[in-house]
DOBA-156594 format. One record per residue: residue number from 1; residue in one letter; chain; x, y, z of N, C-alpha, C in turn. Coordinates in steps of 0.001 Angstrom, whole numbers, plus 500000, padded with zeros to 6 digits. Each point is the difference from the previous one (the first is absolute). Example, Ala and Ser with C-alpha at 12.3 -4.5 7.8 and 13.67 -1.06 7.14 Angstrom:
<pts>
PT   num   residu   chaine     n_c1     n_c2     n_c3    ca_c1    ca_c2    ca_c3     c_c1     c_c2     c_c3
PT     1        A        A   513190   494310   507800   499110   501190   500000   500900   501200   500000
PT     2        S        A   499650   501050   499280   500820   501190   500060   499230   501090   500730
</pts>
This chain:
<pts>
PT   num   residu   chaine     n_c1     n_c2     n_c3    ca_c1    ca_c2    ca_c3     c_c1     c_c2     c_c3
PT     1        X        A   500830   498796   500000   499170   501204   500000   500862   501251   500000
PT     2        X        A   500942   500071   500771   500851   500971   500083   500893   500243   498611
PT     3        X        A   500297   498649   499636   500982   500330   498877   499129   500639   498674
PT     4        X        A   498633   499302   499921   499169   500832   499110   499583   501613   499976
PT     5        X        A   500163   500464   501440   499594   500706   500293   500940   501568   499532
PT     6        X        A   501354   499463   500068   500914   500981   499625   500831   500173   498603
PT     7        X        A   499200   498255   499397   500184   500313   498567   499226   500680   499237
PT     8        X        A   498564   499959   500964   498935   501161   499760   500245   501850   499960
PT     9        X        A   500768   500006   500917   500241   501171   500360   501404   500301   499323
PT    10        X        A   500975   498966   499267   501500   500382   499231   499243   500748   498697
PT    11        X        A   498713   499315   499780   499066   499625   498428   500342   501291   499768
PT    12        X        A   499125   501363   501195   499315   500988   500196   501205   500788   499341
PT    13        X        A   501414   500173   501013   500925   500601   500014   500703   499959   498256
PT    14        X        A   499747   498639   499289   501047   500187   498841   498984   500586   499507
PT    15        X        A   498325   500225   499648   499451   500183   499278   500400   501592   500267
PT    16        X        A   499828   500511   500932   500536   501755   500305   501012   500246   499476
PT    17        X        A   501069   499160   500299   501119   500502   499448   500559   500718   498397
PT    18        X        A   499172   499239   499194   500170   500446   498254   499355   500909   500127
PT    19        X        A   498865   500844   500627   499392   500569   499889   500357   501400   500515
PT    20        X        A   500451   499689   501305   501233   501746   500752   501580   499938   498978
PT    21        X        A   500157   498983   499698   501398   500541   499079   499191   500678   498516
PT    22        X        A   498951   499483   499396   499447   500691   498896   500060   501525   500376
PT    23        X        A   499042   499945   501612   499990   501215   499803   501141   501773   500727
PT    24        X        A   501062   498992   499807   501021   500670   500428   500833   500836   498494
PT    25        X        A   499011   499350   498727   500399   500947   498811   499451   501139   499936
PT    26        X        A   501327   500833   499176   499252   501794   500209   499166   500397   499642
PT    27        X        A   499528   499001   498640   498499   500210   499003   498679   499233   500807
PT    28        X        A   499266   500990   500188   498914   499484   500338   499045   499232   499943
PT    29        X        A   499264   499197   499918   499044   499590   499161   499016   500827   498966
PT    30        X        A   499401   499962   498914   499702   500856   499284   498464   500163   500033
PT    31        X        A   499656   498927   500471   498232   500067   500545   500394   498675   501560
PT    32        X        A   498281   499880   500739   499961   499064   500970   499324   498758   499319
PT    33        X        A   500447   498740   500751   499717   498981   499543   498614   499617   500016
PT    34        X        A   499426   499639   498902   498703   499408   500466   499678   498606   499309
PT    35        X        A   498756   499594   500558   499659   498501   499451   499833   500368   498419
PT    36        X        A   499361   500747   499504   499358   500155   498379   500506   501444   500027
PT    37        X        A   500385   500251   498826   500224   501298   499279   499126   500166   499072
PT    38        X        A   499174   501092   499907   499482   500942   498606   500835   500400   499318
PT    39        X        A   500330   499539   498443   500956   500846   499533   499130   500246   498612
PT    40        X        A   500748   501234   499901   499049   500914   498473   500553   500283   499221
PT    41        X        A   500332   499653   498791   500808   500866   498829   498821   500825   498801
PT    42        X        A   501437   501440   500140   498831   500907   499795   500969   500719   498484
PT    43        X        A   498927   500278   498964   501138   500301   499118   499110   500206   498430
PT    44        X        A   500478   499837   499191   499824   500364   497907   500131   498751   500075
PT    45        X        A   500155   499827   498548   499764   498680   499422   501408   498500   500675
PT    46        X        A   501335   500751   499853   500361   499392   500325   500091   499356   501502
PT    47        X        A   499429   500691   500427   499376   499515   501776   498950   498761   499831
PT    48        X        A   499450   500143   499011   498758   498576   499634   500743   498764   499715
PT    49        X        A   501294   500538   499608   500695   498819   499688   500491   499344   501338
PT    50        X        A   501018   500595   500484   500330   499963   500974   499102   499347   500878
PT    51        X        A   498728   500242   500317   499221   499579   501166   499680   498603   499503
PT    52        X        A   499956   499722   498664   499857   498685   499819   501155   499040   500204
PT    53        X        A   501026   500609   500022   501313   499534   500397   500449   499849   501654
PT    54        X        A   499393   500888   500409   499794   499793   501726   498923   498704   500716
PT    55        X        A   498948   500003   499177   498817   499127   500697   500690   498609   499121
PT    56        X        A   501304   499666   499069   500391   498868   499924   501057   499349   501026
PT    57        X        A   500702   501621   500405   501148   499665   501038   499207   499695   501193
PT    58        X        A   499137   500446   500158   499017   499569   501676   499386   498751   499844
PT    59        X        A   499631   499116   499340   499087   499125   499711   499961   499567   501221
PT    60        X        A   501141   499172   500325   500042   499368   501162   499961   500376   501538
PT    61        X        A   500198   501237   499642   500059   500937   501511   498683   500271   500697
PT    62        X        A   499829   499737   501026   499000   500476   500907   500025   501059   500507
PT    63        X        A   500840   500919   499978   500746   501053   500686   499642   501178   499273
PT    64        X        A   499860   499742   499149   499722   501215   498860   498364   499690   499387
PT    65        X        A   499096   501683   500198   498597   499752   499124   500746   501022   499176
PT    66        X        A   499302   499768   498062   500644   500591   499625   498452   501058   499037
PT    67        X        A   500342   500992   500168   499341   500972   499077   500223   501597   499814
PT    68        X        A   499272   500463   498631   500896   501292   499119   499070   500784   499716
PT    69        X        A   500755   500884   499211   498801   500536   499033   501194   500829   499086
PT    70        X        A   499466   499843   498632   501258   500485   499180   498608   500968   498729
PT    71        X        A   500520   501035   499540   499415   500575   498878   501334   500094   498761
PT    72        X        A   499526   499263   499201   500602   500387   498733   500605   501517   499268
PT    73        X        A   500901   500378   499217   500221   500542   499910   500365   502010   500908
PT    74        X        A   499571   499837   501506   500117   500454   501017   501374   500148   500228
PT    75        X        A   500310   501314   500917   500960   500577   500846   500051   500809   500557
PT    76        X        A   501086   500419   500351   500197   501444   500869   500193   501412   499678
PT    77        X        A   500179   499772   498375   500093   500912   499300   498502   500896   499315
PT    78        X        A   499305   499141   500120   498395   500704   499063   498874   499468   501408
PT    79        X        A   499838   501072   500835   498989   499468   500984   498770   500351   499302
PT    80        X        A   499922   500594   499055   498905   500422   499414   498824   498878   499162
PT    81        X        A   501084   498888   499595   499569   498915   499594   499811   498964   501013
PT    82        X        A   500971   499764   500719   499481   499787   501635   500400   500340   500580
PT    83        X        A   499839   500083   500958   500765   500493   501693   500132   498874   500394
PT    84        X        A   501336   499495   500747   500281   499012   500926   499601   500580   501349
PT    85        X        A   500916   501037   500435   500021   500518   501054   498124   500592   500469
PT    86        X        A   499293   500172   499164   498423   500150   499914   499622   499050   500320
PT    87        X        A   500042   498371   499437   499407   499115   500704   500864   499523   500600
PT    88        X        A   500780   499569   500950   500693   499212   500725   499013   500304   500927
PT    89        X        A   499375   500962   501161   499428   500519   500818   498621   498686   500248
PT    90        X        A   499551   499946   498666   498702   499096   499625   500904   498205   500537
PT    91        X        A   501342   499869   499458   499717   498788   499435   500791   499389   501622
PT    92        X        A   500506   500966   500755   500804   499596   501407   498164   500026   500699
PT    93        X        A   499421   500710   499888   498796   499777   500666   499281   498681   500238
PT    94        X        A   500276   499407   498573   499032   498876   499868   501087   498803   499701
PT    95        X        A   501243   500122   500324   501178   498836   500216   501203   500109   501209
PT    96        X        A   499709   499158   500716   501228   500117   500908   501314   499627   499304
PT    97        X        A   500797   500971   499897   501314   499478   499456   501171   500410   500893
PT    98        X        A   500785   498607   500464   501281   499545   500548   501498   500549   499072
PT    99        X        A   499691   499101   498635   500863   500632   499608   499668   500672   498589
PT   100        X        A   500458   500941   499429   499871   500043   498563   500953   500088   499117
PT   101        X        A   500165   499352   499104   500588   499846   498236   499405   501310   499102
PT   102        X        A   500967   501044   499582   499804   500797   499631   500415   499923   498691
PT   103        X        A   499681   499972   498309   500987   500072   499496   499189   501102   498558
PT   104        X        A   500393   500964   500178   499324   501008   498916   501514   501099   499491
PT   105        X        A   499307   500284   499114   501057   500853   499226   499903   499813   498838
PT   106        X        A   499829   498823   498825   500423   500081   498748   499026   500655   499241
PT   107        X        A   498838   500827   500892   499466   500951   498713   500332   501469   500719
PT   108        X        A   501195   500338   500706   500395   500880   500498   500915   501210   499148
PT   109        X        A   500309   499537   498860   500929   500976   499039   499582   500968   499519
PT   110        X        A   498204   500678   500623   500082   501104   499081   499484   500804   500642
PT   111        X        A   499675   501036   499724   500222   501148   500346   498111   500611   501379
PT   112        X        A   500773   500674   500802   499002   500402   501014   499252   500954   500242
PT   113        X        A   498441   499957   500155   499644   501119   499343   499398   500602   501848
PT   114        X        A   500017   501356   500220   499739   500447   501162   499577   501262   499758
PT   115        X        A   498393   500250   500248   498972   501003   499597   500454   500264   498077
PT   116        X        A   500572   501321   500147   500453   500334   498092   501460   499120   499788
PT   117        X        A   500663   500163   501238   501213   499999   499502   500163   498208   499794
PT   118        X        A   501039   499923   499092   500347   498567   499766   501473   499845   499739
PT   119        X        A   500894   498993   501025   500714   499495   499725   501238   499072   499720
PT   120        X        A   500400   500321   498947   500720   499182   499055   500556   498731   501255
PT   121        X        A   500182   499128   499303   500744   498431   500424   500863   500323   500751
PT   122        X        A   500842   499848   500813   501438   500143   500842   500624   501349   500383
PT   123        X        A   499148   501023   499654   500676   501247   500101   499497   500289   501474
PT   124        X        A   500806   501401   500642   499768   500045   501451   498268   499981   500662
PT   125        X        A   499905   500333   499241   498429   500500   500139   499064   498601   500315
PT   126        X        A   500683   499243   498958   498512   498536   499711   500708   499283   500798
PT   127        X        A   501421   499928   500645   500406   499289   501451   499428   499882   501158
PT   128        X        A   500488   501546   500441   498887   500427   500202   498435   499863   500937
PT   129        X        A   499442   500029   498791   498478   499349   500051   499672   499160   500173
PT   130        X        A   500977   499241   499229   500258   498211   499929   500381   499219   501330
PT   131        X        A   500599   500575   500855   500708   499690   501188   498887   499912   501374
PT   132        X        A   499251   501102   500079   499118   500661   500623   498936   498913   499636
PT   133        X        A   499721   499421   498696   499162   498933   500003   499991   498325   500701
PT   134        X        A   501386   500030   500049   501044   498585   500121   499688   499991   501446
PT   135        X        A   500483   501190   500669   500122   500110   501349   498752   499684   500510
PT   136        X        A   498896   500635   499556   498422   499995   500318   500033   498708   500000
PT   137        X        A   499923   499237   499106   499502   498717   500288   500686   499050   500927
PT   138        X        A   501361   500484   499826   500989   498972   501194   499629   500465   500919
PT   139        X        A   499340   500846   501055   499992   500771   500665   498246   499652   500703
PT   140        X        A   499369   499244   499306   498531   499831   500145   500136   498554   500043
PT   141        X        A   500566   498868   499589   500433   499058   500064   500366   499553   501528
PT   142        X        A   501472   501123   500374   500393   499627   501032   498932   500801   501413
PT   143        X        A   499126   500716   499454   499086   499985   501219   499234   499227   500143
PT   144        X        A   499406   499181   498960   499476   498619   500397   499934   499361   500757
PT   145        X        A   501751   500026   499921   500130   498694   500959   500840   499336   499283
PT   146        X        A   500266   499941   498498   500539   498803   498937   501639   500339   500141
PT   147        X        A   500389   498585   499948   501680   500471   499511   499999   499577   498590
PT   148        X        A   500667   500865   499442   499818   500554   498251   501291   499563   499357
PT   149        X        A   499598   499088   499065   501545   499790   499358   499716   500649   498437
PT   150        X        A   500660   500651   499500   499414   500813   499117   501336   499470   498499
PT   151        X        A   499474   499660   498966   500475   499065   499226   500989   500832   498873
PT   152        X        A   501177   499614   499840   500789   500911   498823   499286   499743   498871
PT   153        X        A   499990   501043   498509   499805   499796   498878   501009   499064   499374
PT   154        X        A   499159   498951   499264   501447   499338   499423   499957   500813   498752
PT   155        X        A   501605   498979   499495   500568   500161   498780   498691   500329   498679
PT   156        X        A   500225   500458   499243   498575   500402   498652   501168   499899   498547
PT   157        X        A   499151   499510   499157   500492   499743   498728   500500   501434   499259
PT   158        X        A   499209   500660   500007   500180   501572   498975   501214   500829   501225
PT   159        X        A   501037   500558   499524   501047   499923   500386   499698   501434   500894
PT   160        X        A   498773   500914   499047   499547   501058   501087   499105   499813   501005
PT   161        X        A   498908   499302   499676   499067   499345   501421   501005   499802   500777
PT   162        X        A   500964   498991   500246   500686   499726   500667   500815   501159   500915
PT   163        X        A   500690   500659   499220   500570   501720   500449   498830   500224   500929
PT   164        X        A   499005   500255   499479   498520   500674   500527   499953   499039   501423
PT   165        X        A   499941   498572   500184   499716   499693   500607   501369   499917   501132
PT   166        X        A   501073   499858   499455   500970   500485   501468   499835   501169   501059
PT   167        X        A   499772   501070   498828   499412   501224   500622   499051   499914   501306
PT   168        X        A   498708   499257   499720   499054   499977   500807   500630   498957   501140
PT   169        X        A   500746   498827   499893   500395   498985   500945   500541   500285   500936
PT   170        X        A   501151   501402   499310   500763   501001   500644   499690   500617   501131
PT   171        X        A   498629   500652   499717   498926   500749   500569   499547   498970   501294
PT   172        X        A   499565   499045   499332   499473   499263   501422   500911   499357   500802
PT   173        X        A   501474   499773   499833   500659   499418   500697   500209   500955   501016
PT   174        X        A   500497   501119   499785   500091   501407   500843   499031   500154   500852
PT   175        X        A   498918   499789   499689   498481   500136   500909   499679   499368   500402
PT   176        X        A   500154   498813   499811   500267   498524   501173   500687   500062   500996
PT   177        X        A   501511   500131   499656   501331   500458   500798   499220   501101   501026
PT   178        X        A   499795   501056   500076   499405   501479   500165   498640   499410   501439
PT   179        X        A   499163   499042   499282   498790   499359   501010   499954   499236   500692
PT   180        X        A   501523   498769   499512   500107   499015   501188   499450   499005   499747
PT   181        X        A   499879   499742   498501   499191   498692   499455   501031   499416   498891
PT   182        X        A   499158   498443   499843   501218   499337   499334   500078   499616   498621
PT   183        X        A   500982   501181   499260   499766   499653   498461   500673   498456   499135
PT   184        X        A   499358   499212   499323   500705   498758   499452   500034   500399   499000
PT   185        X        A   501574   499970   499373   500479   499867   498810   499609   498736   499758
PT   186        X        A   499838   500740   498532   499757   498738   498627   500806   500333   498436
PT   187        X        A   500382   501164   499544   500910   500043   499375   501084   498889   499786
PT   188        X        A   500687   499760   500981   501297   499095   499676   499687   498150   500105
PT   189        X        A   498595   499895   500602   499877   498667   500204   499171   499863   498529
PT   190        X        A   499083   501297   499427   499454   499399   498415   500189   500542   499197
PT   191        X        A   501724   500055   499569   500734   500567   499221   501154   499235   499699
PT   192        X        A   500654   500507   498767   501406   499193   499812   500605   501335   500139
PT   193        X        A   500832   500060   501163   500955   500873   500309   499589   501680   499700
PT   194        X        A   498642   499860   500558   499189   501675   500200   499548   499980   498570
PT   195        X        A   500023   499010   498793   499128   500156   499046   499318   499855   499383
PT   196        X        A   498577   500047   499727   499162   499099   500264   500032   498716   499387
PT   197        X        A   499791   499029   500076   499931   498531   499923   498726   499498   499393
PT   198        X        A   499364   499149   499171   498711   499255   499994   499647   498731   500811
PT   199        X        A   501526   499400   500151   499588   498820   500801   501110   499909   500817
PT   200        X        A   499625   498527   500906   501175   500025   501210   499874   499053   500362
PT   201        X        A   500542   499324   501368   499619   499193   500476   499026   499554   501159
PT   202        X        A   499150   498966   499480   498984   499599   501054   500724   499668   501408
PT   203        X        A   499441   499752   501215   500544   499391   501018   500476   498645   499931
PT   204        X        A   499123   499199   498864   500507   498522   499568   501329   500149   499030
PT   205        X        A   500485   500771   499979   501032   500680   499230   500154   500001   498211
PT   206        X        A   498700   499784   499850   499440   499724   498414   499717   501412   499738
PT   207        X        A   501189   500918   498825   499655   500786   499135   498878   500411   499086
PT   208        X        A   499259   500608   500768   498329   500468   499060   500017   501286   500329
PT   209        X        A   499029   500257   498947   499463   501576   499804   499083   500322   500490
PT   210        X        A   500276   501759   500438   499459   499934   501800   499252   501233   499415
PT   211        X        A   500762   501024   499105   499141   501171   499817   499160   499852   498222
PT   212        X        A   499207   501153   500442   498697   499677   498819   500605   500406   498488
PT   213        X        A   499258   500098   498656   500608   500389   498999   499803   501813   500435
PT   214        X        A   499297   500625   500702   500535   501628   500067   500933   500307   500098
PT   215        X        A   500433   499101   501419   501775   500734   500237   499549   500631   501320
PT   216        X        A   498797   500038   500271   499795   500387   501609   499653   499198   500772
PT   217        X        A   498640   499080   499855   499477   499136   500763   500965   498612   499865
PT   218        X        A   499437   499327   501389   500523   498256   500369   498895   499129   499425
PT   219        X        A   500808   499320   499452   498884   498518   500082   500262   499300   501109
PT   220        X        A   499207   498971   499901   500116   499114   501446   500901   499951   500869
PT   221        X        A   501268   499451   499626   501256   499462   500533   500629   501503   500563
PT   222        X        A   499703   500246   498872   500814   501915   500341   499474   500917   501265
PT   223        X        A   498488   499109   500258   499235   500973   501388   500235   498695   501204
PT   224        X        A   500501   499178   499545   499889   498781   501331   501668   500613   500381
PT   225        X        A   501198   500149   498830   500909   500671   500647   499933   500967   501118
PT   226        X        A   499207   501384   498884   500226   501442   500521   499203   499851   501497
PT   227        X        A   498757   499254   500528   499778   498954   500891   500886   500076   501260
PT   228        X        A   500998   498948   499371   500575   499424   501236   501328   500993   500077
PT   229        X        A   500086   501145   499844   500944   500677   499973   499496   500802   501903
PT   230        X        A   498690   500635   499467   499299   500497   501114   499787   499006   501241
PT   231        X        A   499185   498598   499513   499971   499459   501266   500803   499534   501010
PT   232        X        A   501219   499914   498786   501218   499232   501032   500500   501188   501213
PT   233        X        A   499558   501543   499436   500590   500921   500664   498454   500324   501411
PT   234        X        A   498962   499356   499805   499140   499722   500558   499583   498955   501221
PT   235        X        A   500669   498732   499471   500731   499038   500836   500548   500141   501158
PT   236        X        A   501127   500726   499352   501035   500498   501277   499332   500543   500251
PT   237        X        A   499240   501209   499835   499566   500579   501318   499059   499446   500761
PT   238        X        A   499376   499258   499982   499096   499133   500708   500618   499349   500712
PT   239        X        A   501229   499480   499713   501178   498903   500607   500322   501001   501050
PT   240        X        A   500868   501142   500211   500123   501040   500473   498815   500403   501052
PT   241        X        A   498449   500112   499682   499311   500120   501445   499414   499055   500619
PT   242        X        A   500049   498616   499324   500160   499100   500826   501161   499428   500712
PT   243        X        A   501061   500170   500008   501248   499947   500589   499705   501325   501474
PT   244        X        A   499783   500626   499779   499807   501737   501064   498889   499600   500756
PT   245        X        A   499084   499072   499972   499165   499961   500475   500577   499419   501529
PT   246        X        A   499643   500261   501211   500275   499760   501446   499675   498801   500099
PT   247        X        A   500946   498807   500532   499338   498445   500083   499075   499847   501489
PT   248        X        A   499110   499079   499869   498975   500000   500877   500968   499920   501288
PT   249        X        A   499724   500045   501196   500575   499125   501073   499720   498956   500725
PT   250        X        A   500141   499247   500414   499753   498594   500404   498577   500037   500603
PT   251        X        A   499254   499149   499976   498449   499961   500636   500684   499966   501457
PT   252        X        A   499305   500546   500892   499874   500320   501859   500137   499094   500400
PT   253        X        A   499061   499093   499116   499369   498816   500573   501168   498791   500514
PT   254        X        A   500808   500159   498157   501200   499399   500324   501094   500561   500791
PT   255        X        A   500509   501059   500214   501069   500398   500045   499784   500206   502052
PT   256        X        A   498565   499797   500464   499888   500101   501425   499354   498300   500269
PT   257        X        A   500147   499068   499360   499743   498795   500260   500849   499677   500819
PT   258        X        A   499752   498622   501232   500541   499326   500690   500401   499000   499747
PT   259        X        A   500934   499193   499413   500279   498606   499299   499840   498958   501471
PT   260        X        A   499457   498997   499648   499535   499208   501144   501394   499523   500578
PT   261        X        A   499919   499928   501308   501345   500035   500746   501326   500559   499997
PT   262        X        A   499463   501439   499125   501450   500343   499957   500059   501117   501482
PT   263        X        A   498852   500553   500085   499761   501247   500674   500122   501594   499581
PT   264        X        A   500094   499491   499273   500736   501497   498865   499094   500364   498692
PT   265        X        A   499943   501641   499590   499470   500587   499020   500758   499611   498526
PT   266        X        A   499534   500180   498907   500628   499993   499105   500719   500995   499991
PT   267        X        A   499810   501573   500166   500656   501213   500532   501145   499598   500632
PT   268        X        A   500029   499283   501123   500891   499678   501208   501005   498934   499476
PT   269        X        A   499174   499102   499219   501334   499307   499049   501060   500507   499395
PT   270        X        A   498715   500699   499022   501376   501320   498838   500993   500586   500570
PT   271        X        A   499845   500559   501187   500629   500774   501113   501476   499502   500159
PT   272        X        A   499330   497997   500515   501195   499564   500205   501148   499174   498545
PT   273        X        A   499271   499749   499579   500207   499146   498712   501280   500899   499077
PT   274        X        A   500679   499749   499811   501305   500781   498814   500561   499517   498785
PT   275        X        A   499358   498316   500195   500290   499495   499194   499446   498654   499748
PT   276        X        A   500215   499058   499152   499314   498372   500114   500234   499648   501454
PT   277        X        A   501248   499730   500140   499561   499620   501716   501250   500823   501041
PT   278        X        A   499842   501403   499833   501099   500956   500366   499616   500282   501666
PT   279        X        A   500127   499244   500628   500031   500799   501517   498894   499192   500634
PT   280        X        A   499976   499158   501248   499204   499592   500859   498787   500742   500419
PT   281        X        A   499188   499482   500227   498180   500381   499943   500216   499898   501255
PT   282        X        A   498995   500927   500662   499499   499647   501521   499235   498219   499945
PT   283        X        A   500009   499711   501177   499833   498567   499678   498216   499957   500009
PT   284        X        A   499787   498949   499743   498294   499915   499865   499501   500126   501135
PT   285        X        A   498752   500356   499803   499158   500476   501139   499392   498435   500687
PT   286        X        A   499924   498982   499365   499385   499050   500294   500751   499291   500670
PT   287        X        A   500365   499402   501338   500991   499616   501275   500297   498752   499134
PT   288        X        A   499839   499279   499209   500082   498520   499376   501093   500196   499006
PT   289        X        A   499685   500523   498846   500188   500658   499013   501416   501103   501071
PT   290        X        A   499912   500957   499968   501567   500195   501131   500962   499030   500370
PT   291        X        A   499762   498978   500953   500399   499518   499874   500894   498632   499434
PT   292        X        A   498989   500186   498974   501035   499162   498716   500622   500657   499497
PT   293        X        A   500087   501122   499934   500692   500918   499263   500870   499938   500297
PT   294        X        A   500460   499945   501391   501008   500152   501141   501440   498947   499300
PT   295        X        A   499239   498950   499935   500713   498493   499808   500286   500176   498807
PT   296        X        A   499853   500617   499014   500098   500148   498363   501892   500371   499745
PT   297        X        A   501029   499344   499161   500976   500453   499356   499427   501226   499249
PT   298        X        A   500827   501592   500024   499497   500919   499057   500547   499482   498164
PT   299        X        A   499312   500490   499330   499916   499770   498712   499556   498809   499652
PT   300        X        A   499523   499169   500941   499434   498763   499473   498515   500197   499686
PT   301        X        A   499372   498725   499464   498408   499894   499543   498895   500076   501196
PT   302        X        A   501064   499443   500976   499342   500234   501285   499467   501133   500623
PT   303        X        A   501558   500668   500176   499773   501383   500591   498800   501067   498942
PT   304        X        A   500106   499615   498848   499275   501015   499338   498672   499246   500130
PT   305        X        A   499636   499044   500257   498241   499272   500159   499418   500518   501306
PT   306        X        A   501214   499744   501133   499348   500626   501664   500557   501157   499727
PT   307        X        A   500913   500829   500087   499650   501597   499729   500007   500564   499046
PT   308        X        A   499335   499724   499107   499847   501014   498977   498921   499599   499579
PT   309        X        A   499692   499031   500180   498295   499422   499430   499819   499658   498444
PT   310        X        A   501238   499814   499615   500134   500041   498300   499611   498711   499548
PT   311        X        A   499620   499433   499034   499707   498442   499496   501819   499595   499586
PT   312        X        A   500130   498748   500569   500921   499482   499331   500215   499721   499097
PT   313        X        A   501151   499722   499058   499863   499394   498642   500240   498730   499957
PT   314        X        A   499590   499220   499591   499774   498201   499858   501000   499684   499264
PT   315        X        A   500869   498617   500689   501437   499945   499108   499426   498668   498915
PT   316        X        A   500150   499746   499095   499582   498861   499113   500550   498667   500686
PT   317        X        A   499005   499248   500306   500818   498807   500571   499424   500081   501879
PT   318        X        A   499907   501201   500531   499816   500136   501429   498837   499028   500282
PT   319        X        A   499664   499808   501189   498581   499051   500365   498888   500953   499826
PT   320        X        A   500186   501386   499800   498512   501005   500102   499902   500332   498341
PT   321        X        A   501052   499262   499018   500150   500741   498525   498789   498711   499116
PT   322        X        A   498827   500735   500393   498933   499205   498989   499680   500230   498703
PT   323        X        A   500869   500100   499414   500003   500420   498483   500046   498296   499376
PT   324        X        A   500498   498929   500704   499840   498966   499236   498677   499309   500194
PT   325        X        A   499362   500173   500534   498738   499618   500592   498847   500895   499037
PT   326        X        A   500220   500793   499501   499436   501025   499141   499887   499227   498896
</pts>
């Protein structure tokens, strides 16, 4: 009883232990742990992709509910055609979201229009404006409640989209950096050496074609990648607040139990205990039991049966070793 009792209570101690050295790193956890996560990816067209590429990486996960809402051809650049930052207000109302997948921008290259004035693509002005939009939404996100991983533009076929689209990636990496949220590159993982690429390799390491005939969108393989680029960085953080999380402490029940004839708490054990069998026990409370103890060689099977109350181990062959009788 006793010996169970403090392998019960060693259980407690290693399980704490991974858990105070985790959290002795300088990075924090990035959200708190929970049983199920809401997660939302929010975004233009290529976010539709993407989310179908997320609800393949979760299949198996219990941990993750997964849902979005993406408008086509949408951004941050023409609120006039939609507003993000206009409905987000509506769509946090009627969704709890944990975390969100952000990934907008590729209809971001043109130009901003504000009351008369309008402007041009990249110049100080449509930064700008442009920035002030970025921020708004990262900024409404993280009052939620959501931790926001907000997605790089990849690589693009037309050699100026592409220009166009560093620009904007540019933009949001800075404003990520700036809010305290976590941007995932995808440039260099769906690219050949920053340029754009059509195909790559699957995780089965079979070479297929991942992006569409535009030169912007993924086909399948190409969104189960761009996918697991985010979740793996999603993972960890989940790994991360479940690691931070405080380990239970031993039930009362056990840890103030009386082991029959020992006389002693489980508390009062730990106290004395330093090791497998590091240092003599007060002797048993039970006058019988004491005094066998008395008569016991230390380190023998003996001494540890009358004081320590431990089960012996059965030698093969002994008169008590019924394993052949079995």
């Amino acid at each position: 009883m006793i010996r169970h009792l403090l392998i019960l209570i060693a259980a407690v101690f290693a399980v704490a232990l991974p858990a105070a050295a985790q959290g002795t790193k300088s990075d924090k956890p990035y959200f708190a742990a929970k049983e199920v996560y809401q997660l939302f990816v929010i975004g233009d067209s290529l976010a539709a992709g993407l989310w179908s590429g997320v609800s393949r990486q979760i299949e198996n996960d219990d941990r993750i509910s997964l849902n979005g809402r993406y408008k086509e051809d949408s951004g941050l650049s023409r609120p006039e055609y939609y507003d993000w930052n206009g409905a987000l207000p509506k769509i946090l109302a009627s969704n709890k979201i944990d975390i969100a997948i952000v990934m907008i921008g590729s209809n971001d290259a043109q130009a901003i229009r504000d009351g008369q004035a309008r402007y041009v693509f990249d110049t100080p002005e449509w930064r700008q404006a442009y920035v002030k939009q970025v921020d708004r939404l990262m900024a409404s996100l993280k009052a939620a409640g959501a931790a926001v991983y907000w997605m790089e533009m990849p690589s693009m076929q037309a050699a100026k989209y592409d220009g166009a689209m560093k620009v904007i990636s540019s933009i949001h990496e800075q404003r990520a950096q700036a809010a305290g949220i976590r941007f995932i590159a995808t440039r260099d993982a769906l690219s050949d050496k920053g340029k754009y690429a059509e195909s790559g390799f699957d995780p089965a390491g079979e070479f297929v074609r991942m992006r569409s005939r535009d030169g912007v969108h993924f086909l399948r393989e190409g969104n189960n990648k761009l996918a697991s680029l985010v979740m793996a960085a999603i993972n960890a953080d989940i790994d991360t607040a479940v690691a931070a999380e405080p380990a239970e402490p031993p039930p009362e029940a056990a840890v103030n139990q009386t082991p029959p004839g020992s006389g002693l708490t489980g508390a009062e054990i730990l106290a004395h205990a330093k090791g497998d069998f590091a240092g003599p026990l007060p002797p048993p409370a039970d006058p019988a039991m004491a005094q066998l103890a008395k008569t016991t060689k230390p380190g023998t099977d003996a001494a540890r049966l009358f004081g320590r109350g431990e089960a012996v181990t059965v030698r093969p062959g002994r008169f008590d070793d019924m394993s052949a009788a079995q």
